[in-house]
PDB file of N, CA, C and O in Angstrom:
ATOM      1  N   UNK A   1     120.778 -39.056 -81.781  1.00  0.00           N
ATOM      2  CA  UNK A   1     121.041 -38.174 -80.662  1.00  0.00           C
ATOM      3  C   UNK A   1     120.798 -38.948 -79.369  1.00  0.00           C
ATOM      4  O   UNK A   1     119.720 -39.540 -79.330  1.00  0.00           O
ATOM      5  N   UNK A   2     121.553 -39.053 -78.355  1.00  0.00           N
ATOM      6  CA  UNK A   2     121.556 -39.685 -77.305  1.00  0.00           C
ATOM      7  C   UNK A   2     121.536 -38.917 -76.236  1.00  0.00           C
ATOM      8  O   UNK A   2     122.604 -38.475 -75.812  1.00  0.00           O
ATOM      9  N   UNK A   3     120.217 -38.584 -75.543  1.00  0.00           N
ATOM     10  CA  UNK A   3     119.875 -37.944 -74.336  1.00  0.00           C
ATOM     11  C   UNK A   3     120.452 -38.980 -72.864  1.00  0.00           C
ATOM     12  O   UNK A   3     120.427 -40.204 -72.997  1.00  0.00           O
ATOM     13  N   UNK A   4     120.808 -38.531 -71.896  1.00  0.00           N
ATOM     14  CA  UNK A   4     121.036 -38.819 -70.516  1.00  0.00           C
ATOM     15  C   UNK A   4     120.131 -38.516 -69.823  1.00  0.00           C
ATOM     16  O   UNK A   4     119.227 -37.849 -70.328  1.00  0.00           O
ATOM     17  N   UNK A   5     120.072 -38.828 -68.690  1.00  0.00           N
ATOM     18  CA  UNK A   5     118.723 -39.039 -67.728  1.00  0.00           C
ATOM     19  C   UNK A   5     118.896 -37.519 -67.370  1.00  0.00           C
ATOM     20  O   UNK A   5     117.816 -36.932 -67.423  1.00  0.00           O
ATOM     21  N   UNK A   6     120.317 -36.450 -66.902  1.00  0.00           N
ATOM     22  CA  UNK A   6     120.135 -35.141 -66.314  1.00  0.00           C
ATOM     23  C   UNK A   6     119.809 -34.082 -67.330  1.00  0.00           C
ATOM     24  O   UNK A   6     119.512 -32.944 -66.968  1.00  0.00           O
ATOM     25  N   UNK A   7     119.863 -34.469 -68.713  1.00  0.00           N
ATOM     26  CA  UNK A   7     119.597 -33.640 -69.894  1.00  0.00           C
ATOM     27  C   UNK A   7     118.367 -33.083 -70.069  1.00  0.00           C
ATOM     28  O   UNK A   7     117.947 -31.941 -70.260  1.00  0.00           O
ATOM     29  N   UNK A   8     117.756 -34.483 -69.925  1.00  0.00           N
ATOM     30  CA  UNK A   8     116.113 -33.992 -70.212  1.00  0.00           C
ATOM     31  C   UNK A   8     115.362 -32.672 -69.369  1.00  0.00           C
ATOM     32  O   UNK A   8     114.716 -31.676 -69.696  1.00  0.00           O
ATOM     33  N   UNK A   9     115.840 -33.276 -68.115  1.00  0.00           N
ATOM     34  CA  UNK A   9     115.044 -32.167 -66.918  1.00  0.00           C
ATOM     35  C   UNK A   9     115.736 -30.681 -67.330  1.00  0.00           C
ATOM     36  O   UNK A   9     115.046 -29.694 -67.076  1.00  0.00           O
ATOM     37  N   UNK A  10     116.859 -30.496 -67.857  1.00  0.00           N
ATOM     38  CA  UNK A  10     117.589 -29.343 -67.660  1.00  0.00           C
ATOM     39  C   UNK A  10     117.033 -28.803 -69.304  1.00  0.00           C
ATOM     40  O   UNK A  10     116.956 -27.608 -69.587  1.00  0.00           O
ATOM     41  N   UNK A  11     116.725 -29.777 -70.156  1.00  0.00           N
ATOM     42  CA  UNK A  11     115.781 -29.445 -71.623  1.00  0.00           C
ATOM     43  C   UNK A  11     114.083 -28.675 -70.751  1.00  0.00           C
ATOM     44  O   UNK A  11     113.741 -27.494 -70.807  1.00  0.00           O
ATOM     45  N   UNK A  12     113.503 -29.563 -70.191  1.00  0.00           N
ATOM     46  CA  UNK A  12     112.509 -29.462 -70.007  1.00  0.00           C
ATOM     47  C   UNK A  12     112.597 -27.685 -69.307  1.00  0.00           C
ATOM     48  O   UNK A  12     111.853 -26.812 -69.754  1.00  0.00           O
ATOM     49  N   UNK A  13     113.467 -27.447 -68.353  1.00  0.00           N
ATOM     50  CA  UNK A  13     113.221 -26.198 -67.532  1.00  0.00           C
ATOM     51  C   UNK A  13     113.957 -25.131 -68.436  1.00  0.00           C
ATOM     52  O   UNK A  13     113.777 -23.931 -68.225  1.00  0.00           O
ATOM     53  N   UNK A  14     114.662 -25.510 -69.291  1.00  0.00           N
ATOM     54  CA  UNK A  14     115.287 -24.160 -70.245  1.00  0.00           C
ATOM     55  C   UNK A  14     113.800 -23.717 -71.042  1.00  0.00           C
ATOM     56  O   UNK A  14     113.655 -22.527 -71.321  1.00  0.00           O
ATOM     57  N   UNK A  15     112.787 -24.631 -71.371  1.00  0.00           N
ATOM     58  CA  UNK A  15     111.868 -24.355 -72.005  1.00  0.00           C
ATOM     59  C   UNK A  15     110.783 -23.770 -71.549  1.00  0.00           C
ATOM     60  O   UNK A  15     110.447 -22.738 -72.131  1.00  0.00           O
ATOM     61  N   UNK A  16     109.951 -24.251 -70.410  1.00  0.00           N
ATOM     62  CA  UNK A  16     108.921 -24.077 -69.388  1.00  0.00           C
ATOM     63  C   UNK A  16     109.507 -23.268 -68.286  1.00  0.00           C
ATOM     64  O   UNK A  16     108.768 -22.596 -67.567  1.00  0.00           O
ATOM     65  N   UNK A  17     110.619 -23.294 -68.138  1.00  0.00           N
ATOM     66  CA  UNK A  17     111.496 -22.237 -66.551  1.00  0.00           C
ATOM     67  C   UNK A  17     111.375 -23.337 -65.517  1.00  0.00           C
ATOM     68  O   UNK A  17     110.936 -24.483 -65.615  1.00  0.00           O
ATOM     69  N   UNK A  18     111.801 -22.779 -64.669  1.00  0.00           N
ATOM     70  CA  UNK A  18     112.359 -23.577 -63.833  1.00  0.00           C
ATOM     71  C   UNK A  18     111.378 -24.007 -62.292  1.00  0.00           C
ATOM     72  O   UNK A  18     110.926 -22.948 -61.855  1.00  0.00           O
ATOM     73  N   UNK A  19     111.046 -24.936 -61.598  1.00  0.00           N
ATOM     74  CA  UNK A  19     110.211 -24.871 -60.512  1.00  0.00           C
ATOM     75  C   UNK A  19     110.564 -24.700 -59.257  1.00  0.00           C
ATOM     76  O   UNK A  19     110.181 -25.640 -58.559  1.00  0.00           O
ATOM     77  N   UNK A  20     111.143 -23.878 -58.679  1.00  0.00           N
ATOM     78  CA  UNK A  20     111.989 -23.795 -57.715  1.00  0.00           C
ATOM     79  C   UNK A  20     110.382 -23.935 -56.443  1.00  0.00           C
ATOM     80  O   UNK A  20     109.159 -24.040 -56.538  1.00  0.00           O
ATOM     81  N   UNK A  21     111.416 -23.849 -55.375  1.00  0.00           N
ATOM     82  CA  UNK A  21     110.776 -24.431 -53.777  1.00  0.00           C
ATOM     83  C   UNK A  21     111.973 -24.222 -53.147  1.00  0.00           C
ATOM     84  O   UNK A  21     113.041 -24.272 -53.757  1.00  0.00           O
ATOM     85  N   UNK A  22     111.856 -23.919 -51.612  1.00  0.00           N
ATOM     86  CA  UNK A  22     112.294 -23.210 -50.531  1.00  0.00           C
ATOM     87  C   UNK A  22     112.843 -24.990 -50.281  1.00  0.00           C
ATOM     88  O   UNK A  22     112.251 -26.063 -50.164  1.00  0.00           O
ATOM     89  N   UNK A  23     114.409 -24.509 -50.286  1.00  0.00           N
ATOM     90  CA  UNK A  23     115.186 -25.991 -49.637  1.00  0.00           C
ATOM     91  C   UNK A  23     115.525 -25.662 -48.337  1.00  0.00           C
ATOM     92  O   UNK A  23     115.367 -26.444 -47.399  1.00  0.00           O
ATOM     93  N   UNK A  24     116.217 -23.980 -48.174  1.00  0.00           N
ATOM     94  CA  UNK A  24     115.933 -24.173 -46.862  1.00  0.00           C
ATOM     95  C   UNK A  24     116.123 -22.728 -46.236  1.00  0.00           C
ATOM     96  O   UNK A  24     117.043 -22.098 -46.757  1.00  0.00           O
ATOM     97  N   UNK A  25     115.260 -21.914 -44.965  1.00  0.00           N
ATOM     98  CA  UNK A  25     115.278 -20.934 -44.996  1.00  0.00           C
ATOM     99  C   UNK A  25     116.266 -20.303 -43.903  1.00  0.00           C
ATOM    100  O   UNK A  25     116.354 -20.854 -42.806  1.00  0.00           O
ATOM    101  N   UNK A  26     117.003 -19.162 -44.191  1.00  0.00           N
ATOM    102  CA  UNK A  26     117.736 -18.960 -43.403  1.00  0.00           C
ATOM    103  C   UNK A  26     117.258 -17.920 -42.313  1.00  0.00           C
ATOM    104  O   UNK A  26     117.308 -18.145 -41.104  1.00  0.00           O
ATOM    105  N   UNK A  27     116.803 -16.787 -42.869  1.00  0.00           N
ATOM    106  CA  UNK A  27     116.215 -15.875 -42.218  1.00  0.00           C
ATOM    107  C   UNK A  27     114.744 -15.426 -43.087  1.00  0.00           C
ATOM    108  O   UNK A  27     114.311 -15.770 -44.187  1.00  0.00           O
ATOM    109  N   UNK A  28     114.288 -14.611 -42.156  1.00  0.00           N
ATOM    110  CA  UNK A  28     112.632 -14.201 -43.437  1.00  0.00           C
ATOM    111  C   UNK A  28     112.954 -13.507 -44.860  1.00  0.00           C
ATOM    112  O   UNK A  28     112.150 -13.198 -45.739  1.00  0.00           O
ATOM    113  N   UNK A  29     114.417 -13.343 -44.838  1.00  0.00           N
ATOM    114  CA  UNK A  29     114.879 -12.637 -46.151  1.00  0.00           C
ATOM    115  C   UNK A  29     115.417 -13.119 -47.037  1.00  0.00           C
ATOM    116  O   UNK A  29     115.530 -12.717 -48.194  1.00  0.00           O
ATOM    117  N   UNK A  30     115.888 -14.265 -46.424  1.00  0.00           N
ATOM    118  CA  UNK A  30     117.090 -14.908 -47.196  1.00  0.00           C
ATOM    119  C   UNK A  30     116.670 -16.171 -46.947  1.00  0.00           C
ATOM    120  O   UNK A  30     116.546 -16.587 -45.794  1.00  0.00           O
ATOM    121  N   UNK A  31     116.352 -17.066 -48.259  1.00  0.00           N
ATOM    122  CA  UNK A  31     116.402 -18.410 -48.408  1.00  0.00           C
ATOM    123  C   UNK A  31     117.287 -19.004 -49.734  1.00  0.00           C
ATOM    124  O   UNK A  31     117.803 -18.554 -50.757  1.00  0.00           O
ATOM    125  N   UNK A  32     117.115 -20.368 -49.014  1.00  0.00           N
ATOM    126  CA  UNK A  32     117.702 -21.292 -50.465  1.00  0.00           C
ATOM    127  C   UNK A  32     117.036 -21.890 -51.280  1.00  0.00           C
ATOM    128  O   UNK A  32     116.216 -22.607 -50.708  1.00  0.00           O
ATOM    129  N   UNK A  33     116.958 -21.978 -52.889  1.00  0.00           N
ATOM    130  CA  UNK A  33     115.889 -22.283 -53.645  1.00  0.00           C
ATOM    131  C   UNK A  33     116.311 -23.538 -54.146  1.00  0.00           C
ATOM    132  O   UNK A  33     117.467 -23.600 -54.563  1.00  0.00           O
ATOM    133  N   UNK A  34     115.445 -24.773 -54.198  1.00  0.00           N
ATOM    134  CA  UNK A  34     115.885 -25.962 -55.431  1.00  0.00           C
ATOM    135  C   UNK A  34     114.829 -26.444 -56.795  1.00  0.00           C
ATOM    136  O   UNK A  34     113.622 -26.667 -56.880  1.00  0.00           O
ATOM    137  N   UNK A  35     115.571 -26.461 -57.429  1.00  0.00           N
ATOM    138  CA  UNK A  35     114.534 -26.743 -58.724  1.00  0.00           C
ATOM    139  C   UNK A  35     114.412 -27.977 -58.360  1.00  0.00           C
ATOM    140  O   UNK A  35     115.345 -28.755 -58.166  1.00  0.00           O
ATOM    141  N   UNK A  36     112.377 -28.380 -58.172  1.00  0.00           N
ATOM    142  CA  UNK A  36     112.371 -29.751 -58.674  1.00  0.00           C
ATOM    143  C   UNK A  36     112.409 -30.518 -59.545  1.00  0.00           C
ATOM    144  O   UNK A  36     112.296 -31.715 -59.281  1.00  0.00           O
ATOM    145  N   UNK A  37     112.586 -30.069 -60.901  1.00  0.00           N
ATOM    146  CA  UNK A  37     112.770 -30.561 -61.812  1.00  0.00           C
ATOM    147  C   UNK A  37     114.641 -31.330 -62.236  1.00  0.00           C
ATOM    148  O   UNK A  37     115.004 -32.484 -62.461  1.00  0.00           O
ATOM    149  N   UNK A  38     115.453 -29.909 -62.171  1.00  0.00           N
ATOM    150  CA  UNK A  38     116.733 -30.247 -62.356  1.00  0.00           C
ATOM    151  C   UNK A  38     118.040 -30.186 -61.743  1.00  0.00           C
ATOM    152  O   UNK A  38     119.207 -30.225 -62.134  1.00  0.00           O
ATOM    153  N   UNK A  39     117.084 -30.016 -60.024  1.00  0.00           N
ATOM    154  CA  UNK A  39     118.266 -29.635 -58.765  1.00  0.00           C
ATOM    155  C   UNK A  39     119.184 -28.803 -58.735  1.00  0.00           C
ATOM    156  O   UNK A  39     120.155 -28.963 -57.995  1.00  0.00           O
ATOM    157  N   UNK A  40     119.011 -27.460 -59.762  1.00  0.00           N
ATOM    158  CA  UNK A  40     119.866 -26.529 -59.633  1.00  0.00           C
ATOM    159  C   UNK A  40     119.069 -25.463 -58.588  1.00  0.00           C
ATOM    160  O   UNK A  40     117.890 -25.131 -58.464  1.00  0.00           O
ATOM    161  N   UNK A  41     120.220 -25.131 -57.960  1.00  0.00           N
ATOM    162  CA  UNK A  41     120.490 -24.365 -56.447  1.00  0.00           C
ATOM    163  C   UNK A  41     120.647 -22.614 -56.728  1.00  0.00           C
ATOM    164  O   UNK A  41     121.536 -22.152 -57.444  1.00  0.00           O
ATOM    165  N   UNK A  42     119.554 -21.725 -55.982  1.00  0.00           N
ATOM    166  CA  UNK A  42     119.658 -20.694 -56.191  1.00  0.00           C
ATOM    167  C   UNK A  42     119.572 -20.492 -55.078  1.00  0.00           C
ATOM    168  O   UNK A  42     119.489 -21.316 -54.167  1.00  0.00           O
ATOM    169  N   UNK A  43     119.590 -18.384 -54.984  1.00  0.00           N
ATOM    170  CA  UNK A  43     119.286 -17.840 -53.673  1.00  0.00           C
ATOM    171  C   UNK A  43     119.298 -16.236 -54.245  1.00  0.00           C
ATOM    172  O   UNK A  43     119.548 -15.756 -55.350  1.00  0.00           O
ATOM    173  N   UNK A  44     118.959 -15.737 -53.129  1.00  0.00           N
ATOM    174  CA  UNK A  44     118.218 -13.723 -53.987  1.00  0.00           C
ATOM    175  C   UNK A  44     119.189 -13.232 -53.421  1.00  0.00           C
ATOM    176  O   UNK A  44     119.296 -13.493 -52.222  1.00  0.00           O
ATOM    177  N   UNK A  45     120.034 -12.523 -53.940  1.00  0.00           N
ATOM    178  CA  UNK A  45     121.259 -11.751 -53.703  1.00  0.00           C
ATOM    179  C   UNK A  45     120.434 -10.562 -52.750  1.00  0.00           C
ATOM    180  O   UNK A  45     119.333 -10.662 -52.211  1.00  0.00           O
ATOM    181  N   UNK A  46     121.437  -9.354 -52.757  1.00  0.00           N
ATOM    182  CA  UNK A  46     121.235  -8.162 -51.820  1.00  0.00           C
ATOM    183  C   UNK A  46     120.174  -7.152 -52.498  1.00  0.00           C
ATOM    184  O   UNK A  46     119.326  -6.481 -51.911  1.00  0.00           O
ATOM    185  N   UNK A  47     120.395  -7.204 -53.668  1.00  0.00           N
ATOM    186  CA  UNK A  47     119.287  -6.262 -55.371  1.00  0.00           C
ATOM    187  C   UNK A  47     118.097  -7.085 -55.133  1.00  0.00           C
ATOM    188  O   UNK A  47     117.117  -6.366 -55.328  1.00  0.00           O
ATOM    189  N   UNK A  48     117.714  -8.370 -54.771  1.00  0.00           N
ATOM    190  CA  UNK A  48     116.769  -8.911 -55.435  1.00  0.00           C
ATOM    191  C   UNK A  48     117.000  -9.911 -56.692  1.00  0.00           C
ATOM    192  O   UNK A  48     116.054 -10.309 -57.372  1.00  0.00           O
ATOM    193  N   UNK A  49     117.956 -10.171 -56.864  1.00  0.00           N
ATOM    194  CA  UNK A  49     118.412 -11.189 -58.185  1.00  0.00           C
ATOM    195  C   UNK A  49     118.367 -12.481 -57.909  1.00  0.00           C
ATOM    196  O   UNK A  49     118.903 -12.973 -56.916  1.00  0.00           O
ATOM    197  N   UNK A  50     117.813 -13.031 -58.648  1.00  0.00           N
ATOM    198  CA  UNK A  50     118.097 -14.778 -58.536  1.00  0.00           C
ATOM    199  C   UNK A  50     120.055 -14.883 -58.806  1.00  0.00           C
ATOM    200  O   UNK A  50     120.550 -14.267 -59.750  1.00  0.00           O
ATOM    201  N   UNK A  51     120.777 -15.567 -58.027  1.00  0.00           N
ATOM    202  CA  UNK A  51     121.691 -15.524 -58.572  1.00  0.00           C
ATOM    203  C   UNK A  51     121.979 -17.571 -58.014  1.00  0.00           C
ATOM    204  O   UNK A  51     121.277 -18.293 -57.306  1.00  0.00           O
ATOM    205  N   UNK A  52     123.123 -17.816 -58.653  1.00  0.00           N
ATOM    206  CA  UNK A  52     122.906 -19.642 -58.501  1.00  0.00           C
ATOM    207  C   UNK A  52     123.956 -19.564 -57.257  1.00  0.00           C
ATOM    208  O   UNK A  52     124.802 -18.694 -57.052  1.00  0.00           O
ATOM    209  N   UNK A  53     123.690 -20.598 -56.568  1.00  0.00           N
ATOM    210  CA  UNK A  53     124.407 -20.712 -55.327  1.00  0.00           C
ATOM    211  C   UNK A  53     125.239 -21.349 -55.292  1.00  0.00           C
ATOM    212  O   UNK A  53     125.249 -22.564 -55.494  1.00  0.00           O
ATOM    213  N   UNK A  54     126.712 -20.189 -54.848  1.00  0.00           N
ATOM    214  CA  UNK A  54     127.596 -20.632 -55.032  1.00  0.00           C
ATOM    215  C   UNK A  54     128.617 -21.340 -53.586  1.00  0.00           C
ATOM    216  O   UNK A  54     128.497 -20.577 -52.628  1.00  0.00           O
ATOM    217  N   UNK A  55     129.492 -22.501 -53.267  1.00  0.00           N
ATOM    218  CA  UNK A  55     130.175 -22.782 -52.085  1.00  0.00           C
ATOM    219  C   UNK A  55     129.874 -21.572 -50.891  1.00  0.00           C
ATOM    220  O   UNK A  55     129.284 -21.653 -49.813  1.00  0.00           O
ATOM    221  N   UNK A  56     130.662 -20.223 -51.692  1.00  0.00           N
ATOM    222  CA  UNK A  56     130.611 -19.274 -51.143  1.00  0.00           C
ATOM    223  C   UNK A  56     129.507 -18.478 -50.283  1.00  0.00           C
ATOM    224  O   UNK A  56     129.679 -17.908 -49.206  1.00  0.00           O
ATOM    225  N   UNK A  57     128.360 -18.586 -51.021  1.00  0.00           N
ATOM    226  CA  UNK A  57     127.142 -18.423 -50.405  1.00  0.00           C
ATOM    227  C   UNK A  57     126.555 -19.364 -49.339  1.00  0.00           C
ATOM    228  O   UNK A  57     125.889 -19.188 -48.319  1.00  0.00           O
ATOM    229  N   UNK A  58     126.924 -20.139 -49.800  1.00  0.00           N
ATOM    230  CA  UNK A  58     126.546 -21.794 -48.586  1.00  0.00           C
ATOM    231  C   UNK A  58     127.039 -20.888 -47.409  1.00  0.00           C
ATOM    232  O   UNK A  58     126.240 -20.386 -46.618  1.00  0.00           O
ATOM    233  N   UNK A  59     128.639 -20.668 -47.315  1.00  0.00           N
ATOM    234  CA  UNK A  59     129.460 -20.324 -46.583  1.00  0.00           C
ATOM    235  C   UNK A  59     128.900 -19.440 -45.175  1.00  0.00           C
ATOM    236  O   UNK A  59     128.861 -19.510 -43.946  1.00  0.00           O
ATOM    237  N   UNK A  60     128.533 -18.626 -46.258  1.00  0.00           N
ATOM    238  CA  UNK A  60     127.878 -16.897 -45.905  1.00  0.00           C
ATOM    239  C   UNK A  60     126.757 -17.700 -45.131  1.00  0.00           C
ATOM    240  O   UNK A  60     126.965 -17.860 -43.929  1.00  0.00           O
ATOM    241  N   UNK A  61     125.733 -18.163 -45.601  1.00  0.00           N
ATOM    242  CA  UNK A  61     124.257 -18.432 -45.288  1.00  0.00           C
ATOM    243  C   UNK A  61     124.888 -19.322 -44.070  1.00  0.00           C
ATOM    244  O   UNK A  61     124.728 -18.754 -42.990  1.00  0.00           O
ATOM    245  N   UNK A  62     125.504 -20.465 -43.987  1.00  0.00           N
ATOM    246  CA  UNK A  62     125.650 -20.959 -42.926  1.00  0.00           C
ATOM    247  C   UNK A  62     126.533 -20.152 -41.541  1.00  0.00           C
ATOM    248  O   UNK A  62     126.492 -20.687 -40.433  1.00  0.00           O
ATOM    249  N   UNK A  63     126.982 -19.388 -41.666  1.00  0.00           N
ATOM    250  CA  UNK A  63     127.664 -18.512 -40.353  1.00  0.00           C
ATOM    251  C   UNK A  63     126.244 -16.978 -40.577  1.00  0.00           C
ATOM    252  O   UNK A  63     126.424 -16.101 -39.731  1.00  0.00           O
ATOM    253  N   UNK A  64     125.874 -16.890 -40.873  1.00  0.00           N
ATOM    254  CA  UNK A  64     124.311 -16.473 -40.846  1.00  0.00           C
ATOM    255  C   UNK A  64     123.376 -17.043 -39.725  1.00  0.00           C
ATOM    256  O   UNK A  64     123.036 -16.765 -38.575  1.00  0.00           O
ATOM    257  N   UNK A  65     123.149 -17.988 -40.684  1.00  0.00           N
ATOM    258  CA  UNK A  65     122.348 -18.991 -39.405  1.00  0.00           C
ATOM    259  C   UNK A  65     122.625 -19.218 -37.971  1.00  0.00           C
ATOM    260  O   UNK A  65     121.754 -19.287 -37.104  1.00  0.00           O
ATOM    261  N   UNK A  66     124.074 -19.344 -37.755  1.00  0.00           N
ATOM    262  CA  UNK A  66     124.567 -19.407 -36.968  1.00  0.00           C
ATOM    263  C   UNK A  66     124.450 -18.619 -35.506  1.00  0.00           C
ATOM    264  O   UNK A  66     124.307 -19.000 -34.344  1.00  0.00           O
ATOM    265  N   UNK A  67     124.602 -17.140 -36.254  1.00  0.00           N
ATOM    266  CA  UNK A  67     124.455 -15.708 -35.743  1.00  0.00           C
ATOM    267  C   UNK A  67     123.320 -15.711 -35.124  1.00  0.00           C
ATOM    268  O   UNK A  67     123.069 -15.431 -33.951  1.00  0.00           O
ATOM    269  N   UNK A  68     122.392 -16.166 -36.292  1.00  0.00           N
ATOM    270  CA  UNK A  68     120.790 -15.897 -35.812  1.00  0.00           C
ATOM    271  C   UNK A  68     120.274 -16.952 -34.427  1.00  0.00           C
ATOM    272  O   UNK A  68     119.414 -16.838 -33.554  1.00  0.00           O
ATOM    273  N   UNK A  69     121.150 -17.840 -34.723  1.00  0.00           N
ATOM    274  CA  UNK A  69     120.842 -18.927 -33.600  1.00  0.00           C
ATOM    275  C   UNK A  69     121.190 -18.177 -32.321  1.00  0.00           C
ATOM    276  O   UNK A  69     120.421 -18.047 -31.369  1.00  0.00           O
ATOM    277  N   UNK A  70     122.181 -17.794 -32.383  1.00  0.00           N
ATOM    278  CA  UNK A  70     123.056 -17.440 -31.217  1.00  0.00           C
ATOM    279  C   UNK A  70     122.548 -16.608 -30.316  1.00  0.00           C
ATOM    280  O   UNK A  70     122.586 -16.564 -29.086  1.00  0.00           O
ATOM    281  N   UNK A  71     121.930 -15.773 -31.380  1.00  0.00           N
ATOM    282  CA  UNK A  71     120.941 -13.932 -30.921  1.00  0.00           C
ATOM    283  C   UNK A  71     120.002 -14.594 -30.046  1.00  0.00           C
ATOM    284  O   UNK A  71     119.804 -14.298 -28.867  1.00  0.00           O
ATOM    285  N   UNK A  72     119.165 -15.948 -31.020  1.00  0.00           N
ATOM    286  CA  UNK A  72     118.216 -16.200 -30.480  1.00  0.00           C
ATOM    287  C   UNK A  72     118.038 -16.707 -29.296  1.00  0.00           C
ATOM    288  O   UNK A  72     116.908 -16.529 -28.839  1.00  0.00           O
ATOM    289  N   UNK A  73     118.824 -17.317 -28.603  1.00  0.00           N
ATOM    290  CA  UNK A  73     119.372 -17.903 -27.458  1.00  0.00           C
ATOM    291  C   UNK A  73     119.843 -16.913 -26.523  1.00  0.00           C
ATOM    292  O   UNK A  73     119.425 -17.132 -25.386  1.00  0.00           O
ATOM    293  N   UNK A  74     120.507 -15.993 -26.622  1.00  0.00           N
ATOM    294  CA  UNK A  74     120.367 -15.398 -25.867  1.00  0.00           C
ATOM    295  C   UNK A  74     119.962 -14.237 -25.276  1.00  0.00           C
ATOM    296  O   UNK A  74     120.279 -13.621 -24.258  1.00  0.00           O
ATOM    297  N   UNK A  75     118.978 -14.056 -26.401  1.00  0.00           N
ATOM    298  CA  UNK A  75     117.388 -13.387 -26.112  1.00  0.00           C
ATOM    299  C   UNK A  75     116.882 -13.974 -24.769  1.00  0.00           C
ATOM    300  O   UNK A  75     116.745 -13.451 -23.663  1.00  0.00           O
ATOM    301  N   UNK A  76     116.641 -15.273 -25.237  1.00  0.00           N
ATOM    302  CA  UNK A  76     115.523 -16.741 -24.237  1.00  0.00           C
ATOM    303  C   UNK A  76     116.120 -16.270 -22.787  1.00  0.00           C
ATOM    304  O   UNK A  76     115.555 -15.973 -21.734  1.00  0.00           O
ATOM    305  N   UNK A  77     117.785 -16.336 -23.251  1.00  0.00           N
ATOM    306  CA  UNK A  77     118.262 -16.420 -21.597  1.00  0.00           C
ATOM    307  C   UNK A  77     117.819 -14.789 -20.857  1.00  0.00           C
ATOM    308  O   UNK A  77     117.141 -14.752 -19.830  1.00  0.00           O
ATOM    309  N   UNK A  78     118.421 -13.246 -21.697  1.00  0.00           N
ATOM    310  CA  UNK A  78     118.252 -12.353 -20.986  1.00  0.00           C
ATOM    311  C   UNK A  78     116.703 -12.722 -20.631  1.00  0.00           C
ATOM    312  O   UNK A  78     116.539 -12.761 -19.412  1.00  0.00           O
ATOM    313  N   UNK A  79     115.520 -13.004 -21.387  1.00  0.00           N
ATOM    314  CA  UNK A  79     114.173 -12.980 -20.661  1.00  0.00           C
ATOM    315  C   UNK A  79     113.945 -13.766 -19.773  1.00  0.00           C
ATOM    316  O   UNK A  79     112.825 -13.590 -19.294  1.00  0.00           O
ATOM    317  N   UNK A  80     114.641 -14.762 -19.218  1.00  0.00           N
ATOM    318  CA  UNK A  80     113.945 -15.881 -18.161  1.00  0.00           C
ATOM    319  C   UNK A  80     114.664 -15.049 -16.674  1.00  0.00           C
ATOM    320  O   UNK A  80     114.187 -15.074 -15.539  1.00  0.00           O
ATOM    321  N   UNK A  81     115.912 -14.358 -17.123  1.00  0.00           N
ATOM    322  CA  UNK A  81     116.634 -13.681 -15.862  1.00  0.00           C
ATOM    323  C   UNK A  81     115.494 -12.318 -15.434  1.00  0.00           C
ATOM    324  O   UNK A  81     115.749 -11.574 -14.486  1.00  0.00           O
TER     325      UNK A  81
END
């Protein structure tokens, strides 16, 4: 049987689960998760579900961010006027 170097980690977390960590946060509700073990990419749907992250979600989360930037800025400005 001939294992590959991405097999093992993805053996190891089917068995023990998976170690996820905050790759990157978008809002206090919504983040992006990465396994350190086997670099698979999650994020918590609208229910609460782990679901795996798809282009589409990138998509979403990044014009998100965006929004939030935008608000935030011009919050700063109405308060300095």
């Amino acid at each position: 049987m001939s294992t590959t170097k991405n097999s093992i980690p993805k053996m190891i977390c089917s068995v023990l689960g998976h170690r996820f960590k905050v790759q990157k946060k978008i809002t206090s509700h919504t983040k992006e998760y990465k396994c350190d073990c086997c670099g698979k990419e999650v994020t918590v749907n609208a229910n609460g579900n782990i679901v795996p992250l798809t282009e589409e979600l990138k998509t979403i989360h990044v014009g998100l961010e965006q929004l939030i930037v935008k608000r935030r800025s011009m919050k700063k400005v109405s308060q300095q006027t």
